[in-house]
MARBA-827743 format. One record per atom (N, C-alpha, C): z, x, y; residue number from 1; residue in three letters. Coordinates in steps of 0.02 Angstrom, whole numbers, plus 50000, padded with zeros to 5 digits. Atoms other than C-alpha are relative to their C-alpha. Layout:
ATOM      zz      xx      yy     i    aa
ATOM       Z       X       Y   NUM   ALA
...
//
This chain:
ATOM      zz      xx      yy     i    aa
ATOM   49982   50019   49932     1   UNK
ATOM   51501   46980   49158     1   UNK
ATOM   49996   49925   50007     1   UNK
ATOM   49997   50069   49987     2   UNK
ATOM   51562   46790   49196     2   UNK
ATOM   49956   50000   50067     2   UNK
ATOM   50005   50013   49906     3   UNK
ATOM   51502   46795   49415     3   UNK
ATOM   49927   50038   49976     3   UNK
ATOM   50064   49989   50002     4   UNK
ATOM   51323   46807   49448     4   UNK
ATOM   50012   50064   50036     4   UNK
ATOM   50029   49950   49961     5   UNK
ATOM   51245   46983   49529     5   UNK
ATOM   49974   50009   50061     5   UNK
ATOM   50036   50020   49941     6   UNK
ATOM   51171   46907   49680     6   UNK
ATOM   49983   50048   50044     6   UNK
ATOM   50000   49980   49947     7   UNK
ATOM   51225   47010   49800     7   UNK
ATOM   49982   50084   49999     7   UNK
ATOM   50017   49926   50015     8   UNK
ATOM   51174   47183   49711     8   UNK
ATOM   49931   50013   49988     8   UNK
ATOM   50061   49995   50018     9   UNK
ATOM   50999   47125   49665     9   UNK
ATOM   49946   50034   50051     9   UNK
ATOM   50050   49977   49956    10   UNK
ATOM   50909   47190   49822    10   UNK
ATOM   50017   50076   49993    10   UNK
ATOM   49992   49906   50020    11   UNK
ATOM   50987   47370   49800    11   UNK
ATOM   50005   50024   49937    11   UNK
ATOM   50030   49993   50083    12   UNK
ATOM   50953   47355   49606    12   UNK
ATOM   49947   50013   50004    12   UNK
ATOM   50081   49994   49979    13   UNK
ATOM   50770   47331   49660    13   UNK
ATOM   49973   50067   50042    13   UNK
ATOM   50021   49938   49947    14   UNK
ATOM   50786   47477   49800    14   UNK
ATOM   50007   50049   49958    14   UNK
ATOM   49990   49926   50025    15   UNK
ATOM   50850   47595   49668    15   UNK
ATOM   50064   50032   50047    15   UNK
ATOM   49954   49968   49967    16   UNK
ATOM   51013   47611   49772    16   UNK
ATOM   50063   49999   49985    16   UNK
ATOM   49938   50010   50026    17   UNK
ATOM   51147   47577   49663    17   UNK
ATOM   50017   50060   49975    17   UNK
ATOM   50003   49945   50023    18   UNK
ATOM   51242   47694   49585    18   UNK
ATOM   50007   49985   49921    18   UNK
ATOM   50024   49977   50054    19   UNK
ATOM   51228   47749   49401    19   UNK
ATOM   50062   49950   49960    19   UNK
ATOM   49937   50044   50027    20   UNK
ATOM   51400   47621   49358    20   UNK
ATOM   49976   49950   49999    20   UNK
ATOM   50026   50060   49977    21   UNK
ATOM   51332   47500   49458    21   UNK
ATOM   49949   49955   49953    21   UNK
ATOM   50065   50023   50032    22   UNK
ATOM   51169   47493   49394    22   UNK
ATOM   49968   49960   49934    22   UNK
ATOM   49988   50030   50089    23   UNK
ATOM   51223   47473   49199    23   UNK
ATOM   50006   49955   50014    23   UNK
ATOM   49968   50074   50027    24   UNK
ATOM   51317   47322   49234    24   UNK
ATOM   49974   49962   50043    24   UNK
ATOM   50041   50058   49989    25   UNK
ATOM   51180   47230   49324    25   UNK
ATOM   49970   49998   49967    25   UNK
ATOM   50043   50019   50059    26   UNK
ATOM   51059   47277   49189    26   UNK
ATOM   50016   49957   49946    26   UNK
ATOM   49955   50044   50056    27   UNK
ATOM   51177   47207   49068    27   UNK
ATOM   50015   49935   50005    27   UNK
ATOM   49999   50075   49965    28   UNK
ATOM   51203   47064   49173    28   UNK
ATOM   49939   49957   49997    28   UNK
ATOM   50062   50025   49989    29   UNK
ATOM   51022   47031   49204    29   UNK
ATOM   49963   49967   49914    29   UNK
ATOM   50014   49992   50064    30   UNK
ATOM   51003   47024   49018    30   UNK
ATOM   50005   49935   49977    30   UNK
ATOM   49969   50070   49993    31   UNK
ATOM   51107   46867   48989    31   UNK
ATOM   49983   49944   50041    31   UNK
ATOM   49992   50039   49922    32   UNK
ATOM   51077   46775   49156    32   UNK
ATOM   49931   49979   50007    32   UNK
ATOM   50063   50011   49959    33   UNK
ATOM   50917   46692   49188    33   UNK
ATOM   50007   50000   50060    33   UNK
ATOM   50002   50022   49944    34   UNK
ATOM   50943   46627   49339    34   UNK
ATOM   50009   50078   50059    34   UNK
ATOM   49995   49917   49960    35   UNK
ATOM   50979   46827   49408    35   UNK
ATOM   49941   50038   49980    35   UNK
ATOM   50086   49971   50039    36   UNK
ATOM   50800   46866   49320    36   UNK
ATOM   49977   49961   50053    36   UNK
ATOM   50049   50037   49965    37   UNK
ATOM   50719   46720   49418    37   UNK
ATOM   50003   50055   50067    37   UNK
ATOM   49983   49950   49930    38   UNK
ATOM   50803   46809   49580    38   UNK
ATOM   49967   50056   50011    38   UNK
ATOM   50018   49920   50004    39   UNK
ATOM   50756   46979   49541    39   UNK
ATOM   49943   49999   49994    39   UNK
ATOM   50058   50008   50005    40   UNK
ATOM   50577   46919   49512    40   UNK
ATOM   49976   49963   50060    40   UNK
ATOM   50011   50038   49922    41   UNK
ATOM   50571   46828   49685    41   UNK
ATOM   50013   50053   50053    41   UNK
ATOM   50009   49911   49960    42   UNK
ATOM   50616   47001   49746    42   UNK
ATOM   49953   50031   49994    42   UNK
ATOM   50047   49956   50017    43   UNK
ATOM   50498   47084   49678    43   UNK
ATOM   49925   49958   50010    43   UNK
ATOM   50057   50040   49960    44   UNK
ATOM   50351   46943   49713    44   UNK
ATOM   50002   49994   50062    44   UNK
ATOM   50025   49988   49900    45   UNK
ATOM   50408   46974   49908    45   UNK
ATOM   49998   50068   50021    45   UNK
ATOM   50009   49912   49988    46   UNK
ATOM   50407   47170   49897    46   UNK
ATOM   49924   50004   49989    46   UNK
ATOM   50076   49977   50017    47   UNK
ATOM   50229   47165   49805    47   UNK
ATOM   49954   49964   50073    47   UNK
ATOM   50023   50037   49951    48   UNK
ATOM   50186   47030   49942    48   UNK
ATOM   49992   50039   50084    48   UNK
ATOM   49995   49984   49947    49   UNK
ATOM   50241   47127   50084    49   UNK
ATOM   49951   50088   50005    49   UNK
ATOM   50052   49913   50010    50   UNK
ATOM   50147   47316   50021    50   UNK
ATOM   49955   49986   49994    50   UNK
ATOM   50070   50015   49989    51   UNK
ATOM   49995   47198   50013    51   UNK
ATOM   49980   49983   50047    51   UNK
ATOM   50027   50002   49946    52   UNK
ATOM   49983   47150   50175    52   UNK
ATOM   50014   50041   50055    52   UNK
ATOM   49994   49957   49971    53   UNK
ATOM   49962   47270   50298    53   UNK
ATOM   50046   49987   50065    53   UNK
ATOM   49976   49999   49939    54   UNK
ATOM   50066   47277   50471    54   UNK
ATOM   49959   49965   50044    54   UNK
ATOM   50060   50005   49935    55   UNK
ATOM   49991   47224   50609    55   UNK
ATOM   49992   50038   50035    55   UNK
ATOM   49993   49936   49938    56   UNK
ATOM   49923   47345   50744    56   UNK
ATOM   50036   49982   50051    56   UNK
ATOM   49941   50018   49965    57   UNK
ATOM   50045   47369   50857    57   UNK
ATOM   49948   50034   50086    57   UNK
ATOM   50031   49981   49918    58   UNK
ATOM   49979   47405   51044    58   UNK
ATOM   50043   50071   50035    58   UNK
ATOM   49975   49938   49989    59   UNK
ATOM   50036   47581   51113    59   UNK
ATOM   50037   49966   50097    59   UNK
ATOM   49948   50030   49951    60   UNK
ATOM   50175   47545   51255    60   UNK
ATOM   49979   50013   50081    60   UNK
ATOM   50053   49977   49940    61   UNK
ATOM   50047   47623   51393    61   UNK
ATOM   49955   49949   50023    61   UNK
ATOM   50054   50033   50018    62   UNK
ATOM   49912   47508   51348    62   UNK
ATOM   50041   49931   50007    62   UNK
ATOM   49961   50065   49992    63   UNK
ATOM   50038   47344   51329    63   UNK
ATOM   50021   50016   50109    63   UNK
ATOM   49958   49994   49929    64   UNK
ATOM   50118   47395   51514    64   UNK
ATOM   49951   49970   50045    64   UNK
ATOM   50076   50005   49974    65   UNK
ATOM   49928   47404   51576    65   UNK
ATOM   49995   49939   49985    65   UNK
ATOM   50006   50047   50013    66   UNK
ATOM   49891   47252   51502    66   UNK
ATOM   50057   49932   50032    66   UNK
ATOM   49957   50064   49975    67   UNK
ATOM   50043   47136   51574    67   UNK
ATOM   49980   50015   50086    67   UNK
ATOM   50018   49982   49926    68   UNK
ATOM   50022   47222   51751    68   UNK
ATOM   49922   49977   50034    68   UNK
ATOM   50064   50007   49995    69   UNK
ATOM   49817   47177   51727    69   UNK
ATOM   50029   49893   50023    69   UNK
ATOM   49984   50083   50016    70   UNK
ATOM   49905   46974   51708    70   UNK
ATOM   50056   49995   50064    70   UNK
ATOM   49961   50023   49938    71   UNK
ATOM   50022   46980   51860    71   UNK
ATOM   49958   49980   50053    71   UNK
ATOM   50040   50030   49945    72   UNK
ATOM   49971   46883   52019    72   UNK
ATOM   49989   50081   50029    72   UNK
ATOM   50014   49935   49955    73   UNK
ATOM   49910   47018   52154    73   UNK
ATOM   50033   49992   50057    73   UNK
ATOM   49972   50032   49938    74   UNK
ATOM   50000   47025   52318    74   UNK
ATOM   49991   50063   50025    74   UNK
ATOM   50005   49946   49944    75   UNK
ATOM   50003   47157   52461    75   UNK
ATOM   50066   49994   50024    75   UNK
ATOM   49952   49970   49968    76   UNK
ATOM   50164   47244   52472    76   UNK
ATOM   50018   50007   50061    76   UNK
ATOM   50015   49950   49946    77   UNK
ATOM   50136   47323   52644    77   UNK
ATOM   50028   49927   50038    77   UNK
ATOM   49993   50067   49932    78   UNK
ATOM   50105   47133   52722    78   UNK
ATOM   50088   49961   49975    78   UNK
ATOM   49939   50035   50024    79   UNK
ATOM   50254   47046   52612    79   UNK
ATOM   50066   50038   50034    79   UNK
ATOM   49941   49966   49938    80   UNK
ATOM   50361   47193   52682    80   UNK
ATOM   50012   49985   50061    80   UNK
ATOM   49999   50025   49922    81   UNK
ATOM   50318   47174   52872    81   UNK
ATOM   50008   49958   50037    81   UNK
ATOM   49970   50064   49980    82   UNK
ATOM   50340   47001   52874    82   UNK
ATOM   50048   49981   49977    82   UNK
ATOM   49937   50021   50062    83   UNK
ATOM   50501   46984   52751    83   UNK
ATOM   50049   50049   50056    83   UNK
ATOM   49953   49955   49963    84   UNK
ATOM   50601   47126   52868    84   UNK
ATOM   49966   50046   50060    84   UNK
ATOM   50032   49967   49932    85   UNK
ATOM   50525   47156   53045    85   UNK
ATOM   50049   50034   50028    85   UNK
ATOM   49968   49960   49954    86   UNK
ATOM   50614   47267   53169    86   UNK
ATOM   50037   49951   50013    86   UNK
ATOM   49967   50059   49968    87   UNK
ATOM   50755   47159   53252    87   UNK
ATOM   49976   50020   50078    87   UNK
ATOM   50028   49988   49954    88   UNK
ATOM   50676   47112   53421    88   UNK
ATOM   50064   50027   50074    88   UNK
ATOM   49971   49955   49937    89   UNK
ATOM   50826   47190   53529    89   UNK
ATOM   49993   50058   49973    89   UNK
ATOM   50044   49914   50003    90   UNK
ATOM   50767   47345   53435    90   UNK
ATOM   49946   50037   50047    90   UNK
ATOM   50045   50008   49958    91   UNK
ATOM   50610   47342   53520    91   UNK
ATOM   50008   50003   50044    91   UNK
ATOM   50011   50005   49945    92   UNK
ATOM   50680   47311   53680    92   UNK
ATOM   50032   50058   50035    92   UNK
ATOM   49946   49956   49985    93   UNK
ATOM   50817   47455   53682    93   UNK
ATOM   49944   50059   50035    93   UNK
ATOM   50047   49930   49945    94   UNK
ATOM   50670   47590   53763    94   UNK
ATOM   49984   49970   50054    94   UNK
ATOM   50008   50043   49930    95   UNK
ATOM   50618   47470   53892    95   UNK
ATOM   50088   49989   50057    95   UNK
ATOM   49918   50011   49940    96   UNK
ATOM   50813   47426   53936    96   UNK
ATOM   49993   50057   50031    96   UNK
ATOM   49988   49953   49970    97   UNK
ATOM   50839   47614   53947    97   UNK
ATOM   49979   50033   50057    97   UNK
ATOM   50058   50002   49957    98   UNK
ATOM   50703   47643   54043    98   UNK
ATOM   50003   49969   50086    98   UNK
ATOM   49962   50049   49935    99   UNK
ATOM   50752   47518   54185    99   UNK
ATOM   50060   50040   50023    99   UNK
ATOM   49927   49968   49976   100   UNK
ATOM   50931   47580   54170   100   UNK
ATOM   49996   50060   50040   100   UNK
ATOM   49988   49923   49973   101   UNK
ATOM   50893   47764   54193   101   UNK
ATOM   49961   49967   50083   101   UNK
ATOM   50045   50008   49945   102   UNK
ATOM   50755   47726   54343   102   UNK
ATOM   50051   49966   50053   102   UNK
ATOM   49955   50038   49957   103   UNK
ATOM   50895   47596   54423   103   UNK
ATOM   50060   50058   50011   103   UNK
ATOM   49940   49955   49979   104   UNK
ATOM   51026   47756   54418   104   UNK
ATOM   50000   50037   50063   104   UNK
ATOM   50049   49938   49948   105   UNK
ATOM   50898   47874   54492   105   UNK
ATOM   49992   49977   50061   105   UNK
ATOM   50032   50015   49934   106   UNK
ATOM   50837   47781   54618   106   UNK
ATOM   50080   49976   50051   106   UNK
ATOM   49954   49990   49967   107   UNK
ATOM   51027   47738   54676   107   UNK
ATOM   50038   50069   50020   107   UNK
ATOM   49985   49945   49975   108   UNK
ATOM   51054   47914   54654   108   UNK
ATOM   49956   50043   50058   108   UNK
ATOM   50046   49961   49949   109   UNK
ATOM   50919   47980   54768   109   UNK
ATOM   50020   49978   50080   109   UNK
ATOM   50005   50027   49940   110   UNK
ATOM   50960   47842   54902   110   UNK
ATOM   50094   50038   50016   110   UNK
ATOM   49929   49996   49991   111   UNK
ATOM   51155   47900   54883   111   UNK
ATOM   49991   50077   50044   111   UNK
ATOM   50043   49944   49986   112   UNK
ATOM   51067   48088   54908   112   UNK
ATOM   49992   50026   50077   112   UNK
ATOM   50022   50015   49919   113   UNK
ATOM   50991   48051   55070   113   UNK
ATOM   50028   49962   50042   113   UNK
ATOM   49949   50005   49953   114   UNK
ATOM   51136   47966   55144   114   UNK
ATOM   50060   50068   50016   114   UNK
ATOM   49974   49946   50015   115   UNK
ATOM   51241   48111   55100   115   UNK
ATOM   49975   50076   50036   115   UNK
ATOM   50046   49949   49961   116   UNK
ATOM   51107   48243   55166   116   UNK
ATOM   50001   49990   50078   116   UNK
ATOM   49989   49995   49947   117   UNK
ATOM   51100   48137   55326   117   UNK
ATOM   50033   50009   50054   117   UNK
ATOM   49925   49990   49969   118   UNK
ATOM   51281   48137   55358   118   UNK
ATOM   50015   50072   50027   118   UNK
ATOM   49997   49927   49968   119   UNK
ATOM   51278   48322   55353   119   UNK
ATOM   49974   50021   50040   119   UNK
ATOM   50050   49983   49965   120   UNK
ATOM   51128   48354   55449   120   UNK
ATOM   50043   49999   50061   120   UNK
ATOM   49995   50018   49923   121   UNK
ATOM   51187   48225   55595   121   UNK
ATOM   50061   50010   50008   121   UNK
ATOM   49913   49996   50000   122   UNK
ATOM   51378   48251   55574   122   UNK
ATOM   50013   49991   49979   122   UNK
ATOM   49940   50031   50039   123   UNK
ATOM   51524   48227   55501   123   UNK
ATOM   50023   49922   49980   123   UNK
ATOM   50003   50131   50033   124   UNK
ATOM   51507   48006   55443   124   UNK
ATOM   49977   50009   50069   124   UNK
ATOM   50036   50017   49941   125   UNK
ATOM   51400   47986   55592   125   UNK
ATOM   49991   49949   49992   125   UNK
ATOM   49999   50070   50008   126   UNK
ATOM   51393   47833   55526   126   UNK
ATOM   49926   49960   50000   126   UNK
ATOM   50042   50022   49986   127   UNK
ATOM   51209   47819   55529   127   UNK
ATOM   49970   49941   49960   127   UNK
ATOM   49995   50081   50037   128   UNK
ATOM   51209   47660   55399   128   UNK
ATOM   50058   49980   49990   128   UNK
ATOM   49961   50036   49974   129   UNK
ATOM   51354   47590   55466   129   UNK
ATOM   50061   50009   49933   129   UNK
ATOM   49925   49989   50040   130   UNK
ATOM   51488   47672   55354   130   UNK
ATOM   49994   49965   49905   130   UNK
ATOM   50039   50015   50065   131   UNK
ATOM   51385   47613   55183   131   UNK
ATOM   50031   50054   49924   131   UNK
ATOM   49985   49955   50070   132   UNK
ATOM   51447   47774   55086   132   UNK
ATOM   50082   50003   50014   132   UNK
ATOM   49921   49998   49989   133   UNK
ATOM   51663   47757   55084   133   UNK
ATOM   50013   50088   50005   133   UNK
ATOM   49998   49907   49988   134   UNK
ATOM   51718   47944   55124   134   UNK
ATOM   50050   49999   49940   134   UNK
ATOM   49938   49994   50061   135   UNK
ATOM   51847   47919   54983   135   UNK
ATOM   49969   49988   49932   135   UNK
ATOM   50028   50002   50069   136   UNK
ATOM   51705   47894   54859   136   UNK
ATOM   50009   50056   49976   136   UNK
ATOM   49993   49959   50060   137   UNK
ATOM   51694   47978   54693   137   UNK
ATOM   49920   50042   50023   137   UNK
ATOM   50059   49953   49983   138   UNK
ATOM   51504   48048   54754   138   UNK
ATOM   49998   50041   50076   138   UNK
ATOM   50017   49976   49930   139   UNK
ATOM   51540   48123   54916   139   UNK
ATOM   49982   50059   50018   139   UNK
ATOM   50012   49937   49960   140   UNK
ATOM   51473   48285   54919   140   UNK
ATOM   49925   49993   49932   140   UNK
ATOM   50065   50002   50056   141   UNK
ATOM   51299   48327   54838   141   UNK
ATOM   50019   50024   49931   141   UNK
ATOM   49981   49979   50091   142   UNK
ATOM   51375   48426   54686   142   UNK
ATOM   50036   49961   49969   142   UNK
ATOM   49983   50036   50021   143   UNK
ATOM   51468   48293   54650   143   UNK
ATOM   49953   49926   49988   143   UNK
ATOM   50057   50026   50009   144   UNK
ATOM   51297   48213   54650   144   UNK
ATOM   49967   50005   49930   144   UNK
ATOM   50048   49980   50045   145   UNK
ATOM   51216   48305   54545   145   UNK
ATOM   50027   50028   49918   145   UNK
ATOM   49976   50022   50079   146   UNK
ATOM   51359   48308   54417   146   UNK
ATOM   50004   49944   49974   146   UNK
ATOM   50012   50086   50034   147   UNK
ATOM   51340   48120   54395   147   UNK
ATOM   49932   49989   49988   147   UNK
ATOM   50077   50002   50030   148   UNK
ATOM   51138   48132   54373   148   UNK
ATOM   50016   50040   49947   148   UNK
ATOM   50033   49974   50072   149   UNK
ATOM   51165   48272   54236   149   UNK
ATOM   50028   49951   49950   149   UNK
ATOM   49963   50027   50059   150   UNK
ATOM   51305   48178   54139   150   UNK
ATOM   49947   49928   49991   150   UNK
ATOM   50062   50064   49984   151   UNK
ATOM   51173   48017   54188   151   UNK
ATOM   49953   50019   49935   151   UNK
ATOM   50061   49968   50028   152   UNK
ATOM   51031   48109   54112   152   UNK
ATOM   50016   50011   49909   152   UNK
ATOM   49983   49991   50081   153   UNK
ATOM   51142   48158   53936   153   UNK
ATOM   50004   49951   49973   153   UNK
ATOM   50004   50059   50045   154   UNK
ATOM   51180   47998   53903   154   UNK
ATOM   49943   49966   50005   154   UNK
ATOM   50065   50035   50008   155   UNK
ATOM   51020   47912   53922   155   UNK
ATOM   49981   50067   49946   155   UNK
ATOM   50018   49966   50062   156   UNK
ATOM   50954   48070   53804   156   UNK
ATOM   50028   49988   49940   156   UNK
ATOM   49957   50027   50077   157   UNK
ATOM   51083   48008   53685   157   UNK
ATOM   49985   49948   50005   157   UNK
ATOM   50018   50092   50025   158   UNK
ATOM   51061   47818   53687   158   UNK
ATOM   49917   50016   49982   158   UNK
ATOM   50042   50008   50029   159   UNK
ATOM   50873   47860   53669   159   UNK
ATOM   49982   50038   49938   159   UNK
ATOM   49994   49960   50046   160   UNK
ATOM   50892   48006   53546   160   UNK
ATOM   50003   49945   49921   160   UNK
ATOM   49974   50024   50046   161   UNK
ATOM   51002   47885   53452   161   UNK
ATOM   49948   49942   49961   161   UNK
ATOM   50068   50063   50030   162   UNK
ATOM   50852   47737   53463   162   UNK
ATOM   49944   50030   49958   162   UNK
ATOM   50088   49982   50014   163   UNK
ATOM   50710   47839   53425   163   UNK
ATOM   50027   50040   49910   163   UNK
ATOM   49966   49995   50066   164   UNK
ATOM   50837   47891   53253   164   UNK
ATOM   50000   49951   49957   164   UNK
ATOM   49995   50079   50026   165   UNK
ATOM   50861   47715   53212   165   UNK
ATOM   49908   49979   49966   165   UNK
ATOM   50074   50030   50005   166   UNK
ATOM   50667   47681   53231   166   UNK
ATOM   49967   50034   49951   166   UNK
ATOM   50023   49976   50072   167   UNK
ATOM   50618   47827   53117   167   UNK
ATOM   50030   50003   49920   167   UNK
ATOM   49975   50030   50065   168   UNK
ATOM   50746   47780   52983   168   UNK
ATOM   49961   49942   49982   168   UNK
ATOM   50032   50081   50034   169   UNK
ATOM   50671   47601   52979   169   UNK
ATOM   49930   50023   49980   169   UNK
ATOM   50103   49978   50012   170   UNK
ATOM   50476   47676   52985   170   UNK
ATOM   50012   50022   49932   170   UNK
ATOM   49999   49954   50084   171   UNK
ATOM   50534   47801   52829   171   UNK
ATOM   50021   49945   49960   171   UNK
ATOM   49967   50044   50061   172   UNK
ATOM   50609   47657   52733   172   UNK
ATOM   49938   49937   50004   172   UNK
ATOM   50091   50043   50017   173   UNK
ATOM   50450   47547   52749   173   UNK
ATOM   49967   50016   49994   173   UNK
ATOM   50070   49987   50031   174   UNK
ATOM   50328   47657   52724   174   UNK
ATOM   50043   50045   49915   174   UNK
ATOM   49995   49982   50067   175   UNK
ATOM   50428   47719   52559   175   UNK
ATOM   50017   49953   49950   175   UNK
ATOM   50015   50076   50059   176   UNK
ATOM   50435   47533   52496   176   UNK
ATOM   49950   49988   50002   176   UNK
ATOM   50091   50019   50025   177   UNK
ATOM   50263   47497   52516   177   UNK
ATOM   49980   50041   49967   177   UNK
ATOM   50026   49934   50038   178   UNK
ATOM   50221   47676   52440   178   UNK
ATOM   50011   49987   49932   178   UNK
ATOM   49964   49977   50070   179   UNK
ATOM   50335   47672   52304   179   UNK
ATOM   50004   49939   49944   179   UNK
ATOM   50038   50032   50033   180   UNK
ATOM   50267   47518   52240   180   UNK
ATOM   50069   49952   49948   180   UNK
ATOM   49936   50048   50005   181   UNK
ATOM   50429   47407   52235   181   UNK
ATOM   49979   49937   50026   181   UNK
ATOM   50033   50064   49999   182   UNK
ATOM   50397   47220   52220   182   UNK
ATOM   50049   49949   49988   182   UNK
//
C-alpha cells in the first residue's frame, strides 16, 4: 500500500474492521512506521482512559435539588399581587352597581306612590303638579313592576357577570402562587 491507514486505525484498534479490511492494514502497519507510532498513541490513550476512572456523576434529583438550594429566594404570592393587581375599576363595578340599582329603586318607589295617589284621589288629580306625563311609558303600576323585574335581571347579570370575572382572577392567582411558577 503507497497512502497511509490513518483513517482506519481507530477501528483497527476497536476490532471493527472487517476481515479484508483488517489484512491490509496489518500489512500496511508492517511497512509504515509512522502508522505504528499512530496506532501506539491509540493504544497509550485507550490504556490511559480504562485507567482512570469516570467521574461520579450526580443523580439528576440530587443536581435539580442542589441548583434550586443556589437560587435567590423570593415570595411568589407577594411578587404576584404586586406585579398584576385587580384593575381598580374592577373593584369599583359592585359599589357602581349598588348605587345604580338603589338610584332605580328609589325612583321606582317614588314613581309607585305617585301612581297609587293618582288612583286613590282621581284620575291626574294632579296632586304634584302634573310631574308623571300620562303618555309615559310607566303609567299604570304593572307597567311598574315590569320595569323593576327587567331592572332587577339586569343588575343580577352585570353582578353575576362581576362576581365571574372576580373568581376567574382569584383562581388564576391562587394557582400561580400554588403551582410554583416564577
Amino acid at each position: 500500500m503507497t497512502s497511509h491507514v490513518l483513517e482506519w486505525l481507530a477501528a483497527y484498534h476497536d476490532g471493527e474492521l472487517t476481515p479484508n479490511r483488517q489484512r491490509q492494514v496489518e500489512e500496511h502497519l508492517q511497512g509504515c512506521p509512522a502508522c505504528r507510532a499512530e496506532l501506539d498513541a491509540i493504544d497509550g490513550l485507550s490504556s490511559l482512559l480504562k485507567a482512570d476512572s469516570a467521574p461520579h456523576l450526580t443523580p439528576p434529583q440530587r443536581f435539580a435539588a442542589q441548583v434550586a438550594l443556589q437560587l435567590p429566594r423570593s415570595s411568589p404570592p407577594q411578587a404576584r399581587r404586586n406585579a398584576d393587581p385587580l384593575p381598580r375599576w374592577a373593584l369599583s363595578a359592585p359599589l357602581i352597581l349598588i348605587v345604580a340599582w338603589a338610584f332605580f329603586q328609589s325612583a321606582l318607589w317614588l314613581t309607585s306612590f305617585i301612581l297609587t295617589a293618582d288612583w286613590i284621589v282621581g284620575q291626574r288629580a294632579m296632586l304634584f303638579g302634573g310631574w308623571l306625563a300620562s303618555e309615559s311609558l310607566l303609567e299604570t303600576i304593572g307597567d311598574l313592576q315590569l320595569f323593576n323585574i327587567i331592572l332587577l335581571i339586569g343588575t343580577t347579570a352585570l353582578w353575576a357577570t362581576w362576581m365571574a370575572f372576580w373568581w376567574t382572577w382569584k383562581q388564576n392567582l391562587e394557582s400561580y402562587t400554588k403551582g410554583g411558577v416564577i
